[in-house]
N, C-alpha and C positions, 0 to 999 in steps of 0.2 A: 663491591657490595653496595645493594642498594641504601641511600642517606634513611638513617632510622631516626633525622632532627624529629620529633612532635610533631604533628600536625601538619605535615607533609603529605601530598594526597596519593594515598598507596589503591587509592580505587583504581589500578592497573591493575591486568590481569594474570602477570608477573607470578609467579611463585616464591614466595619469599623460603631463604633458609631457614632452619630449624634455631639459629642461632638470632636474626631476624625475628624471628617468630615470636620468639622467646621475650627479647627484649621491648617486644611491641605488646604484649600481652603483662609484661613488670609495669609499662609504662601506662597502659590502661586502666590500671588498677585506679592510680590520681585522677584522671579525666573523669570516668565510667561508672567506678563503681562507689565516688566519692558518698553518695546519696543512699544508695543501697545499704552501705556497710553500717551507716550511725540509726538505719531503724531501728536494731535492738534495744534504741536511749527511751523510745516512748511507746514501742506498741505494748508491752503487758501492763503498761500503766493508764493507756487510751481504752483497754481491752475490758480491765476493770475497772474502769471508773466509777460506772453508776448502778449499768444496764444489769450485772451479774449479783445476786444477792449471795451474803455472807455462808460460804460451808466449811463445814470441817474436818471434809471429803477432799480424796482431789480429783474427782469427777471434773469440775468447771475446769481445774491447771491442765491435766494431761488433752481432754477436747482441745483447749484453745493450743495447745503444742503441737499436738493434731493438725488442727485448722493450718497453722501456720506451716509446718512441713510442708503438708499435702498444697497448701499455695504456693509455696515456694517451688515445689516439683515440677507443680503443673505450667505457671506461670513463668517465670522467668525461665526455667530450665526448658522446660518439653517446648515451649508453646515460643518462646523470642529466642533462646538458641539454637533450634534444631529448627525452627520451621519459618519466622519471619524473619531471621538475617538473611536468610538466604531472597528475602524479596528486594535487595537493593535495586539503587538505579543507577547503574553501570558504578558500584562502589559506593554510594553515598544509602544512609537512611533518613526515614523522619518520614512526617506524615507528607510532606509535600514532597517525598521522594517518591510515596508510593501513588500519590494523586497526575505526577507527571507520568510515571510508567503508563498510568491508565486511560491517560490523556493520550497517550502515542500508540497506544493499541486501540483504542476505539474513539471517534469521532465525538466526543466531550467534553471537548478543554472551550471554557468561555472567554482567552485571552485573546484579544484584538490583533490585527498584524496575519495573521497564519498565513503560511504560505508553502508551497510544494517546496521547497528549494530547502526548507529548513529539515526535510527529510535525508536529505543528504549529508546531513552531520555525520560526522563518523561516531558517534558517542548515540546518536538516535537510533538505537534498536527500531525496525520494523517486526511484523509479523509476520507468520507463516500464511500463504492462500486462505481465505474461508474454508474450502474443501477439508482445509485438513487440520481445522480446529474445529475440537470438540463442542465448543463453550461460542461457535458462531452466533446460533440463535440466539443468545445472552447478547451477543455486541450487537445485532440487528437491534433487538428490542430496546436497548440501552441507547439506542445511535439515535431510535427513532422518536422517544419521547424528550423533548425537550426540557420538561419541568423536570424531570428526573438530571439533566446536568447540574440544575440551579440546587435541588436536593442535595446529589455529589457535590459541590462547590461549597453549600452550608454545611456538610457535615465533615467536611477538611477546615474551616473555616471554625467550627464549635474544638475541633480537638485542637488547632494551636491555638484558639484562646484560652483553652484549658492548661496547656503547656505555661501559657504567659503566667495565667493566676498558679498555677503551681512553683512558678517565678518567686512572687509573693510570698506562699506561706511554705516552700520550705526553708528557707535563712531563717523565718522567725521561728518555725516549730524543731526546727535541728539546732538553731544555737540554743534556744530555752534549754531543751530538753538538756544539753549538755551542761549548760550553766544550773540549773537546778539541784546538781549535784552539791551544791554550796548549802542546801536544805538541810542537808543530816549533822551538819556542824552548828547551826541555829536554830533557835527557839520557833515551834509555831506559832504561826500567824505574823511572824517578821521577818521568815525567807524572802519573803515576794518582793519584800522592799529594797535589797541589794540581788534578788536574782534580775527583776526587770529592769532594771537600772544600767547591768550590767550588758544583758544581753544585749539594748537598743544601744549601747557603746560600740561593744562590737558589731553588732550591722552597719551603722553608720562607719566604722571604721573601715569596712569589708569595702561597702558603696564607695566610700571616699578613695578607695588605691583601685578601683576599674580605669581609669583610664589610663593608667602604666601599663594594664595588660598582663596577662597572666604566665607568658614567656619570663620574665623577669626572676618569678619564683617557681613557676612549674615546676621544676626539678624536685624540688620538697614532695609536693601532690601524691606522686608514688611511694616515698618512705614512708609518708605519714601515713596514709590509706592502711598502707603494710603492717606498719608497728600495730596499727588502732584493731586491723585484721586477727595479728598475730595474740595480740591484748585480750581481745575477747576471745579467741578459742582456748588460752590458756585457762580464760577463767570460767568459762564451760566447763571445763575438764577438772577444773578442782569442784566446781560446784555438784557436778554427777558424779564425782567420789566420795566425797569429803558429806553432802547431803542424800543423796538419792541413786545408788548406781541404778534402778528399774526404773529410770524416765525413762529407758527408750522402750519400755512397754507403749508410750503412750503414740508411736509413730503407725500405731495401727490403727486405720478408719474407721475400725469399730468404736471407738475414743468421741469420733465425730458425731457419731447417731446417739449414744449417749448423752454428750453434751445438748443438743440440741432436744432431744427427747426429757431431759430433764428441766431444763431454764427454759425452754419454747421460747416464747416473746423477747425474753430478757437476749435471749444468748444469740438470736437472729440479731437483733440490732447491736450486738458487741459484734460482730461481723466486721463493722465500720471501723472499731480499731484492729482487729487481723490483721483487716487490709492492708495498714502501712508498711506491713513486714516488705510486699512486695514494690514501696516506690523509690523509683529510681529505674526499673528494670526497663524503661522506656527510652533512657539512654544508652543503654548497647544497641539500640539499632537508630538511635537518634546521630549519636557519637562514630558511626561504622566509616565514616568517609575518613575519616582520622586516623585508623587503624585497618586492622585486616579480618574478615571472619574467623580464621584461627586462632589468630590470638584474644579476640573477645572471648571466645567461647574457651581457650586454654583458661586462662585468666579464671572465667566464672566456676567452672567445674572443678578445678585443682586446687581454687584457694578462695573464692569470695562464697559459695555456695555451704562448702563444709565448714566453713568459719561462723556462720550465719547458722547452722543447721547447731552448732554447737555450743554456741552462745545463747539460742533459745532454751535448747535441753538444760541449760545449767541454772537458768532461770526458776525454769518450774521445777529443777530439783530444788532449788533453794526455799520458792516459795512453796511448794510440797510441806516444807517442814515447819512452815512459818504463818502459821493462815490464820494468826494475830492483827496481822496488817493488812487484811483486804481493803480494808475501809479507812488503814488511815494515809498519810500525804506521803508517808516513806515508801509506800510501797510503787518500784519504778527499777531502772537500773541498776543504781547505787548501794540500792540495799543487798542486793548478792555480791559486791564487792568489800571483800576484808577489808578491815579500816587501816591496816598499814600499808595497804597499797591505795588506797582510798584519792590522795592528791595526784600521783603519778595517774592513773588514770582519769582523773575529771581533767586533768591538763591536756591529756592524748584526745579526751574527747570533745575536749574545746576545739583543738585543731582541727581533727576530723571533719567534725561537722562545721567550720569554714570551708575546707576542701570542699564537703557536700555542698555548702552553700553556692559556691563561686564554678561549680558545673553547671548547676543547674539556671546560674545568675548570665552567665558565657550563651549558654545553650537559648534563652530568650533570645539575647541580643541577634542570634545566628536566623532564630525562626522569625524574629519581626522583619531580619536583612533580606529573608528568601520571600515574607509576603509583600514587602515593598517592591522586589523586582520583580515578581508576575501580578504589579497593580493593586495588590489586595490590601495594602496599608499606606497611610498617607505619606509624604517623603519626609525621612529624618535624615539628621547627619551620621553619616557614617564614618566611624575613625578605625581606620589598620595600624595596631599596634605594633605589629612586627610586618618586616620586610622579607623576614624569613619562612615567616610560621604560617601555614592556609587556614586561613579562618577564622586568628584570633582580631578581633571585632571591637569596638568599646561604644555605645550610642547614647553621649549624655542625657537628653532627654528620657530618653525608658532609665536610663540609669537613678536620676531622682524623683523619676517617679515612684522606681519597686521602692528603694532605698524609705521614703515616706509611707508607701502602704507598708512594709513589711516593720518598719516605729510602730506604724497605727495599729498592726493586729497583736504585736505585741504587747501594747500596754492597755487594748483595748478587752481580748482576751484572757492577759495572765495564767494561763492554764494551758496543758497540752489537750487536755480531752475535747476543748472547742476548736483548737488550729487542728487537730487528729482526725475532726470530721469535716472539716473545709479539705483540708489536702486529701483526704481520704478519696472524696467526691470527686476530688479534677484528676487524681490519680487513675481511677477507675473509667469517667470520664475519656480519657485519652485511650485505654487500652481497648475500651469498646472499640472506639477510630479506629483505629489500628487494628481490630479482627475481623469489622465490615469491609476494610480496604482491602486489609491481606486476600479476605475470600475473593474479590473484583482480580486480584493481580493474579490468583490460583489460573483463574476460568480465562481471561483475558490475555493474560503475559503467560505462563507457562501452560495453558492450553491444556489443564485438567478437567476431566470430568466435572461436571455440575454438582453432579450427587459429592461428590470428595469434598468438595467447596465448601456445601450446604452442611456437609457431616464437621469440616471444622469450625465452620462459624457455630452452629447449636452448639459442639460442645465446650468450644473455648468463653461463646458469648454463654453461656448458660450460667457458667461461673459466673464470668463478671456481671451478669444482671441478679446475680445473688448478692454479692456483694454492692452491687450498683444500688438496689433496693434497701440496704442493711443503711450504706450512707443518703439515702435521700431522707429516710424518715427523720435523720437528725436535722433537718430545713432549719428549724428554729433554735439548734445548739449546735448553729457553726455552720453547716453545708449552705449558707444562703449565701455567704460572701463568696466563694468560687462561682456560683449560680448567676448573682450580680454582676461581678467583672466579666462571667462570659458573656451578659447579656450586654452589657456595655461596648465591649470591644466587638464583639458581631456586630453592633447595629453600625460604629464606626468603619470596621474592615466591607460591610457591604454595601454601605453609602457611599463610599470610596469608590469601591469597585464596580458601583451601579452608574455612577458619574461618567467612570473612566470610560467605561462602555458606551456609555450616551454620547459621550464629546466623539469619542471616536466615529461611532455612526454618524453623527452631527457632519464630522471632514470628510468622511464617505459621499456626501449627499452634496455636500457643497464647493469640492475640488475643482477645480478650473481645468478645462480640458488640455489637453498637449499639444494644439494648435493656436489657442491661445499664446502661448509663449513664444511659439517658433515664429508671430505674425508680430511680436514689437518689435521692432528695428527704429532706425534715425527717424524715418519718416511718422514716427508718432512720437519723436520729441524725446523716445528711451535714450541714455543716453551708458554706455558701458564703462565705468571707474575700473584704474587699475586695483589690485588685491583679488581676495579670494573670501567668497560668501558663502558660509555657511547656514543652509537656510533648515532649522532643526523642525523635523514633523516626526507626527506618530504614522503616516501615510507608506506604502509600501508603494504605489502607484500616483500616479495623477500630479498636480499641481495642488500644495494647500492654498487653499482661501485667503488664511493672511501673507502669502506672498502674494497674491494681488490688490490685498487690502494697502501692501508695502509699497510698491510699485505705483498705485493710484495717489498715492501721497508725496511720493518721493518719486518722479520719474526717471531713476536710475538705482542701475544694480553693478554687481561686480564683471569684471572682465572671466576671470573663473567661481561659475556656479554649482554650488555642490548641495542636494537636498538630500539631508545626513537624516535616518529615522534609526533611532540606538529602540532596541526592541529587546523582548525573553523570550528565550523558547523553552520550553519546559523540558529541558535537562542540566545537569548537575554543572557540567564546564562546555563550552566549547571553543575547541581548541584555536590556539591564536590564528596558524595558517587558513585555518576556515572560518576567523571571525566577518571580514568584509566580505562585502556581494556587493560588484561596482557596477555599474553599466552608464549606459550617455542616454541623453534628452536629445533628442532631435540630431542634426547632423553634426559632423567633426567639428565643422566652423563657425558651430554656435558656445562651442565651449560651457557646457552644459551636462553635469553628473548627477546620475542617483549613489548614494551608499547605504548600503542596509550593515548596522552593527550590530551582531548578536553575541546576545550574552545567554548564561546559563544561570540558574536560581542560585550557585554557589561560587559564579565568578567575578572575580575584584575589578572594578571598572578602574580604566584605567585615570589617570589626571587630565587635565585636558592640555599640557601641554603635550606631555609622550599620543595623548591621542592623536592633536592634529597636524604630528610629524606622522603617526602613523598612517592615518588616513590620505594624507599627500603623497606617501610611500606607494602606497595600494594605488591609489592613482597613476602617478609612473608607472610603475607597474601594466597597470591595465592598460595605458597606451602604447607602452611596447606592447603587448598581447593582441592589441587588437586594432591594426593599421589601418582596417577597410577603410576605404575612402568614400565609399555606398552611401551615403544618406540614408538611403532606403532601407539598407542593411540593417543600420546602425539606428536607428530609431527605434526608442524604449516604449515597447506595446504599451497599453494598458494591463495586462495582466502578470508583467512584470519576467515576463520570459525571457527578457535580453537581460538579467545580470548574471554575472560571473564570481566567483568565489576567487577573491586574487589575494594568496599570501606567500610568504616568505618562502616557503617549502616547494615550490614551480624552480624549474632553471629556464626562467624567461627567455633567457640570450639562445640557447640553442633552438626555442619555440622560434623565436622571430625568423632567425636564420634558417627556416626553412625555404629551400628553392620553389618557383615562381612557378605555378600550373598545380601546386597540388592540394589535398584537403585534408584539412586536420582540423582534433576538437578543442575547446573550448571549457575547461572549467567542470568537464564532465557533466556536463547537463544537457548534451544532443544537441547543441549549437555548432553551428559549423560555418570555417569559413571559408567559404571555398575558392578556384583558384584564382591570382591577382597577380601584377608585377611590383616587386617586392623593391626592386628600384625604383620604381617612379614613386611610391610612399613612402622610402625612407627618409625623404625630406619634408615631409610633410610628419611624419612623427617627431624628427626633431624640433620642428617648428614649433610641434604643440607642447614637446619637453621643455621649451625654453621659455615660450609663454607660462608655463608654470611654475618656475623656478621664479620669470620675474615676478610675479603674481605671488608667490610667497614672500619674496621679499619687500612687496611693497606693503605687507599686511595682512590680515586674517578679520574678518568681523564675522560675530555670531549673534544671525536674524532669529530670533524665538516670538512665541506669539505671548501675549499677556490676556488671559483668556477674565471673562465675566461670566458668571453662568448663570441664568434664572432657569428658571419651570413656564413653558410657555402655558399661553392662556385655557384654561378649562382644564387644568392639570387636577389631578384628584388631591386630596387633603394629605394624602400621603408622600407624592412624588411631589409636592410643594414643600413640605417640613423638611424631606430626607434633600432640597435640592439648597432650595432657596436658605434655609439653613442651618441643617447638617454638613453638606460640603462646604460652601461659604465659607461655615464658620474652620471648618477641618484644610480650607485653603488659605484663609489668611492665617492662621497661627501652625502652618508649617512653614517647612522650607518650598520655595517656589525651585521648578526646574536648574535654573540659573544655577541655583544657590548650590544645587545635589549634584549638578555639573561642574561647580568650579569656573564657570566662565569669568572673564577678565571683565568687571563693571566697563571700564576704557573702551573694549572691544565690543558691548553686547548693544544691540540695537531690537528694541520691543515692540510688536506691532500688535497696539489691544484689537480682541475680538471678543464678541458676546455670544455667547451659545446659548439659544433658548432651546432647551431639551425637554 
């Protein structure tokens, strides 16, 4: 049976058993719906806060239970289980899962490096002919304006910033909310002074055990979820007995025209608290690489949906009957729960809402991890907590960062109705992303109708720009801090990405050609050191620049050279046997390699010692594969058509031992070698196995460049500030390459370069 450890990547397309199935859908409940589950703690308290004036009716209760069904149906049920899970990318979700699919369907991705060869992943979905997609004219016109990629890039780019600052404010608005229940035991106007208190405890507490990693306790995450699940529909169901059995009158959308025909202004802008009913729902298709579509969607419809559906109804039976408290500070969760059950549940909902917390705390670290490896944020350290688990992540830096924002909104705010319109705003924020995407992946990747596209973006975006509208008006009661951080962390993630982009056209323009290198020998005084050099570029072709900047300063290199470019391709893993693409520089006897290392937005790089056994590996490798003694043959184009894919999964020894006169392929990419004497080369691949084993043994050095970057002259006001310093400043207070590699200080050798860009 397949391993059901956590966070195991079941993005196979495997069939899981019923039993399988089962236990992957108990165990998502902890991950997934940690956040979901604890909004019943503040939306009817964020709902009424200000915007709804006092009745003694229940017009306003049954509308917003209305509202809040009908969102819930719409939104998380119809709209992310039935229709955007199924947009994975080969298993994984999030927004950058759905921006690579789109990337691989039509010619839009702004990452550096591309190349034909990465199409050959096995994991890289192609498409079907133009002929026989619907949604062609959509990719032509897509293909063909360029600003519209930099648009696509900002608006992936705004929804996990959105994801980040949601980061933020839900620990502080889900522990409040849950510690506030300490209010109905104390005098007003002296809860706030042991609620805030308490709850910046716990945050801090929360921040302080991430770098353990959430393997350690995980196991709880699903009981707890469960009981806190189980907890509130129990008390649903005393509350629509015991108060009100006719609230489920109010699940008819007649409730809805009502409400709004009656409050108009008031009840449009309590929209903004509705809305939290539905946050979290963004991690079932955030969280899908972890688990399976069956069981997220068992999971949501069997027990987090009708627990949630049940727990609102019991609410506004209660406040049905109680419409004393509209206006004062009790009115919120706690006040529908009996006071003899009153501590047992504020204790389930403390935990709860740390589970909620530490999903959505996990789930940053994973989205800053995936814009770091396609360029889009600047390099932090990354720590793998477990050896076991895929994808549990810890990155100190973001770590005390939220840890300090999410203190500051807490005791900056004190209230949920300000953090209810902050989270409200990135919450809705993100789902917009995520329905302009979906429609690009409808047209693009499954090759729908236009019009189908168009029909679900209106109706799904029409919602969220209702609500989208409801939270913007609150700008200056709360929505401006999510507003802020996104506006922050964009200007950062595209300063970055605008750099990255420039250096690299920079090594483009200034590469040293391939004759250049094959022309130094003794007679200009080069002089060949035993080991083995690693010469690290972003370059898929050519010569970089500071290896001749290296070379002019130091007139010698290694006896084995290797110019290693580690790059992303925008899918989710790729797999180990097709991580390397090896090929040679110039002839046999110059001892001279390119290696291209590809990675995927969700795969673990490795350390750099297993690396550069592994990249040695692949080399052997590829000189058993590829004997020719051709010079001619064997010389690496410029367009990069001589490398080969060489991993572990080849049976080398029966390739080699093919008899003399015949042709055979290569790496499956239409390279071919054709016929030779397979004895006269066999001593000459030994020769070159052995020079590389001694070549290993005498050492390894890793040549990197040490880069400077200004804004060349007559740069505009803008591409000066964003160069000279924005990056600058976003370069020296990161991690440099070195550092995000793990290379050996002892072993690394720097050869500064200045890029005027």
């Amino acid at each position: 049976m397949m391993d059901l450890e956590l966070g195991k990547s079941f993005k196979t397309r495997k069939k899981h058993s019923w039993k399988s199935t089962l236990i992957l859908a108990y165990q998502s409940l902890g991950i997934v719906y940690g956040d979901l589950s604890i909004s019943p703690l503040y939306v009817f308290k964020s709902t009424f806060a200000e915007d709804i004036t006092h009745s003694e009716t229940n017009e306003e209760i049954f509308g917003v239970l209305s509202f809040v069904f009908w969102t819930l149906t719409l939104v998380p049920l119809v709209k992310y289980v039935f229709i955007v899970l199924r947009a994975d990318d080969n298993g994984e979700g999030g927004t950058f899962a759905l921006y690579s699919s789109i990337c691989r369907h039509a010619n839009v991705c702004l990452l550096p490096n591309r190349q034909v060869a990465d199409e050959e992943v096995s994991t890289y979905k192609l498409e079907v002919p133009p002929e026989k997609n619907n949604g062609s004219w959509v990719k032509i016109w897509l293909e063909k304006r360029k600003n519209l990629h930099t648009a696509l890039l900002v608006v992936v780019m705004l929804g996990t910033c959105m994801v980040i600052g949601d980061g933020v404010l839900t620990p502080a608005i889900s522990v409040f909310s849950a510690v506030s229940g300490l209010e109905l035991s104390m005098s007003k106007g002296h809860h706030e002074y042991a609620v805030v208190p308490i709850t910046c405890f716990i945050i801090i507490c929360l921040f302080a055990l991430q770098h353990f990693g959430t393997h350690r306790v995980g196991f709880l995450f699903a009981p707890v979820v469960l009981v806190w699940l189980l907890c509130i529909s129990a008390l649903g169901i005393y509350n629509i007995v015991h108060w009100n059995p006719h609230v489920y009158q109010a699940l008819s959308p007649y409730y809805m025209l009502r409400f709004l025909k009656k409050t108009k202004k008031g009840g449009w802008m309590s929209l903004g608290g509705i809305l939290l009913c539905i946050t979290g729902s963004e991690a079932m298709f955030a969280d899908l690489g972890h688990f399976s579509y069956a069981a997220i969607q068992i999971a949501f419809t069997t027990v987090v949906y009708p627990a949630l559906i049940l727990a609102y109804m019991g609410q506004a039976a209660y406040l049905s009957r109680h419409h004393r408290i509209y206006t004062s500070y009790q009115i919120g969760f706690y006040a529908s729960v009996p006071e003899s059950v009153r501590w047992a549940v504020l204790i389930a909902a403390i935990l709860a809402s740390v589970v909620g917390s530490q999903a959505i705390i996990s789930g940053t670290f994973s989205i800053i991890n995936q814009s770091q490896s396609l360029g889009c944020f600047p390099r932090v350290k990354v720590v793998h907590t477990s050896d076991k688990i895929h994808g549990q992540i810890y990155i100190p830096e973001i770590n005390w960062m939220l840890m300090i924002l999410c203190v500051a909104v807490a005791v900056g705010f004190r209230n949920t109705k300000h953090m209810g319109n902050a989270s409200g705003l990135a919450v809705i924020t993100v789902m917009l992303v995520t329905t302009s995407l979906t429609s690009l992946v409808m047209i693009l990747c499954w090759h729908k109708p236009p019009l189908l596209a168009l029909a679900f973006f209106l109706f799904f975006g029409s919602i969220e720009a209702l609500y989208f509208s409801a939270s913007l008006i609150k700008f200056l009661e709360g929505a401006w801090l999510p507003i802020l951080l996104a506006l922050f962390l964009m200007a950062v993630m595209y300063v970055w990405h605008y750099a990255t982009i420039k250096k690299h056209e920079y090594d483009l323009h200034n590469k040293v050609s391939l004759d250049w290198l094959l022309t130094l020998g003794d007679k200009l005084g080069i002089v060949r050191v035993p080991g083995i050099g690693l010469v690290y570029t972003g370059l898929i072709t050519g010569i970089p620049a500071n290896f001749s900047r290296f070379v002019t300063n130091l007139p010698a290199f290694h006896r084995i050279l290797v110019f290693v470019c580690i790059k992303s391709v925008p899918v989710p893993q790729v797999p180990p046997a097709e991580r390397f693409l090896v090929g040679r520089i110039g002839p046999p006897s110059h001892r001279s390699y390119r290696c291209i290392a590809r990675y995927g937005y969700r795969d673990v790089h490795q350390d750099m010692d297993s690396f550069e056994s592994e990249l040695i590996a692949r080399l052997a490798d590829f000189i058993k594969l590829d004997p020719s003694s051709d010079a001619g043959d064997r010389a690496s184009s410029e367009s990069g058509g001589g490398l080969t894919v060489i991993g572990n999964h080849r049976n080398f020894e029966s390739e080699v031992s093919m008899g003399g006169g015949s042709e055979w392929e290569v790496g499956g990419y239409g390279k071919r070698v054709r016929g030779c004497n397979w004895g006269e080369v066999e001593e000459k691949v030994r020769e070159e196995l052995e020079e590389l084993r001694a070549a290993q043994a005498a050492g390894t050095a890793f040549i990197m460049g040490h880069s400077h970057v200004r804004a060349k002259a007559g740069s505009s006001l803008w591409r000066k500030a964003a160069i000279d310093l924005g990056y600058n400043f976003l370069r020296r207070n990161c991690r440099g390459p070195e550092v995000v590699l793990r290379v050996p200080p002892a072993s690394l050798l720097q050869v500064g370069m200045v890029y005027v860009l």
